[in-house]
C-alpha positions as CSV (number, residue, x, y, z in Angstrom):
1,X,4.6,29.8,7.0
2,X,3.3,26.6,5.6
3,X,1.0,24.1,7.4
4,X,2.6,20.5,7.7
5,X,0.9,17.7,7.0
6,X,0.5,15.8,9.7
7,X,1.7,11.6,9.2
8,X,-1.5,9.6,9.3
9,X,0.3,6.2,9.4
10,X,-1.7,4.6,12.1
11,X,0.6,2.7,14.8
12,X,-2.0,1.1,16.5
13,X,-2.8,-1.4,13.7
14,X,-0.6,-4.5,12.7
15,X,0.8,-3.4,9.5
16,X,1.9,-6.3,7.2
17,X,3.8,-6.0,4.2
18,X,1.7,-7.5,1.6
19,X,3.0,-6.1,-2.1
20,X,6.0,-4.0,-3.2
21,X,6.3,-3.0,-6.7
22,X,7.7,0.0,-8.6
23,X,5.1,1.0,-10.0
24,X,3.5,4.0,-8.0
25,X,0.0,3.7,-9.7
26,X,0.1,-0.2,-9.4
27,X,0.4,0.5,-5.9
28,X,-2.0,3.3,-5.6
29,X,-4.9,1.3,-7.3
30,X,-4.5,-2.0,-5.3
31,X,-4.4,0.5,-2.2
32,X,-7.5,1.7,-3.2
33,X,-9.3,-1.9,-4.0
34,X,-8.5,-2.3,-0.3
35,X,-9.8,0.5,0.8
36,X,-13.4,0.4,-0.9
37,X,-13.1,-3.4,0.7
38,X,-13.0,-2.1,4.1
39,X,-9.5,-2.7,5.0
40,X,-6.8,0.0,6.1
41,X,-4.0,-0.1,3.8
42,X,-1.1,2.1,3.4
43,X,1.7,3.0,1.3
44,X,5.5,4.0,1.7
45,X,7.0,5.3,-1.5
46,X,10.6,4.5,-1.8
47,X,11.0,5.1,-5.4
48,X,13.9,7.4,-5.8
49,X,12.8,10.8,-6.9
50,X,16.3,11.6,-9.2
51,X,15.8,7.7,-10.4
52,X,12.3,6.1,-10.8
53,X,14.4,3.0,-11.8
54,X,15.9,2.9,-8.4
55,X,13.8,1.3,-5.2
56,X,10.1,0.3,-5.0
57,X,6.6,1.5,-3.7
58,X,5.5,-1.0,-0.4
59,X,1.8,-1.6,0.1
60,X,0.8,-2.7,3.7
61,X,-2.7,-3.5,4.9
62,X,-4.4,-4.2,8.8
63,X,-2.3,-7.3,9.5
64,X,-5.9,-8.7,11.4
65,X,-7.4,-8.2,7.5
66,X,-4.4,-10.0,6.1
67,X,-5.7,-12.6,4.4
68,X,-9.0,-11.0,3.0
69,X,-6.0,-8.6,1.5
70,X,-4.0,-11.2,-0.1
71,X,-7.1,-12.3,-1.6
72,X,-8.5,-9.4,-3.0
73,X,-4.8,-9.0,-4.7
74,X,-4.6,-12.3,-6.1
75,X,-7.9,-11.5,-7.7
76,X,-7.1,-7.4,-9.3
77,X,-3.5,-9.5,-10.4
78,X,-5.5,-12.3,-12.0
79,X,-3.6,-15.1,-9.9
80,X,-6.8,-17.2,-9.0
């Protein structure tokens, strides 16, 4: 019998919706610029598996860290 993986999406902090995109490694590299920045992001994949085409990866980050966030997007997306 398998082990599950248990879900490490944290309730306790204020997750804000800060990019969506579908684009899975988009998503996984601005995750990651957050991250190395000090600020807990996350992401929910709802790319259809059948249909890449079809829905769109969300990025959320520590609602309390939301601007620093934004920021640091703007930046890695070249939108200063």
């Amino acid at each position: 019998m398998g082990i599950l993986q248990q879900n490490t999406f944290n309730m306790s902090i204020n997750w804000k919706l800060i990019f969506t995109d579908n684009d899975l490694q988009r998503i996984t590299v601005l995750k990651n610029l957050l991250e190395a920045n000090g600020i807990p992001a996350q992401i929910i994949n709802k790319i259809d598996s059948s249909y890449p085409s079809i829905g769109s990866a969300e990025l959320y980050a520590d609602g309390s860290r939301l601007d620093a966030a934004l920021e640091l997007i703007k930046k890695a997306e070249g939108e200063e």
